[in-house]
Each structure stands twice: as C-alpha cells, then as structure tokens.
C-alpha positions in Angstrom: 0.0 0.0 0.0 1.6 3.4 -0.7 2.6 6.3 1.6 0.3 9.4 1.4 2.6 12.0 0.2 2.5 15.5 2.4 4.5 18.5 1.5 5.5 21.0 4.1 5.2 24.6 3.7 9.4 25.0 2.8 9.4 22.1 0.2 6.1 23.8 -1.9 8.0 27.4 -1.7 11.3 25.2 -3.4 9.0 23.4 -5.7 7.6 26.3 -7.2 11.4 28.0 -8.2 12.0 24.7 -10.0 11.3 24.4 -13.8 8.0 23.0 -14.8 9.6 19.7 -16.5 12.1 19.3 -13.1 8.6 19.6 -11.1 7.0 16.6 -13.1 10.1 14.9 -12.4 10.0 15.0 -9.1 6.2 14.2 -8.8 6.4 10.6 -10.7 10.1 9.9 -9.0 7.6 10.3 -5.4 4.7 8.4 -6.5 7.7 5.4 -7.3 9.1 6.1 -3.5 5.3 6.4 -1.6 5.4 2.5 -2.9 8.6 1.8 -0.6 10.5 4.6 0.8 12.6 3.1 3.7 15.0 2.0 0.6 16.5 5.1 -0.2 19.6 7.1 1.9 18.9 7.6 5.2 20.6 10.7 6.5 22.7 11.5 9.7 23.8 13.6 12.5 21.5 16.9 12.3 18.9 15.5 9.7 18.4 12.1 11.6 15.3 10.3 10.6 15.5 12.0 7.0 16.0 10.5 4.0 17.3 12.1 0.8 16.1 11.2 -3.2 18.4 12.3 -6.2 16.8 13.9 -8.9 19.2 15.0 -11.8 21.2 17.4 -10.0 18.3 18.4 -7.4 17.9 16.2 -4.2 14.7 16.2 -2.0 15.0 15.5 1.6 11.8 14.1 2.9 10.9 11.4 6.2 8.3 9.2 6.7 5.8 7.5 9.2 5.0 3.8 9.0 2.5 3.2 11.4 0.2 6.2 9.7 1.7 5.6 5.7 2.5 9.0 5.7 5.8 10.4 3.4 6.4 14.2 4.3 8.1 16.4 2.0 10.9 18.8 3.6 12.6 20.6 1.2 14.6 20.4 -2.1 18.3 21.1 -1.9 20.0 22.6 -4.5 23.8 22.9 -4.9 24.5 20.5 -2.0 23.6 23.0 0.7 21.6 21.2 3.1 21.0 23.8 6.2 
C-alpha cells in the first residue's frame, strides 16, 4: 500500500522556483518512492530520521511515518547545501 505523500510549507516554496519539467520529475520519481520509501539514503547527524532522493542534480530531503503511511516532504536542496 503506498505512503500518502504531504508536503510541508518549505518544500512547496522550493517546488515552485523549479522548472515546470524538473517539477514533473520530481512528482512521478515520489509516486515510485510512496510505494517503498525506507529503501532510499537515510541521512545522519543533524537530519536524523530524513531520507534524501536524487533527482538530476536536485535532491529532495523528505521522512516518513510507517505506522500512519505518511511520506512528508521537507525541502529540495540545491547545490548540495543542506541547512
């Protein structure tokens, strides 16, 4: 059964600076990760419990909840700065 995907506030302002063909990109890359996302990098030290997605040169940091199914949405990082 796949995750319900939320966004959070930061991650739609970051969506909406990214091209239109980058956005759809990232939209059918989650609907593949709702279906299983505890396979992807799981991150450390100050963003503990996050996991982070490549997409072309973009990555999205996002965590999830098994025992509600939900995937939340952080933020997208661009040029490798994560804070």
């Amino acid at each position: 059964m796949p995750y319900k995907i939320l966004p959070t506030k930061e991650f739609e302002k970051d969506f909406k600076k990214v091209e239109i063909v980058e956005q759809r990109r990232i939209k059918s890359k989650f609907e593949e990760v709702a279906l299983n996302p505890e396979r992807y990098k799981h991150l450390q030290y100050e963003l503990r419990g996050s996991c982070r997605i490549r997409i072309g040169k973009l990555r999205v940091i996002y965590s999830y909840d098994e025992d509600t199914l939900e995937l939340y949405l952080e933020k997208i990082v661009f040029d490798h700065k994560y804070r």
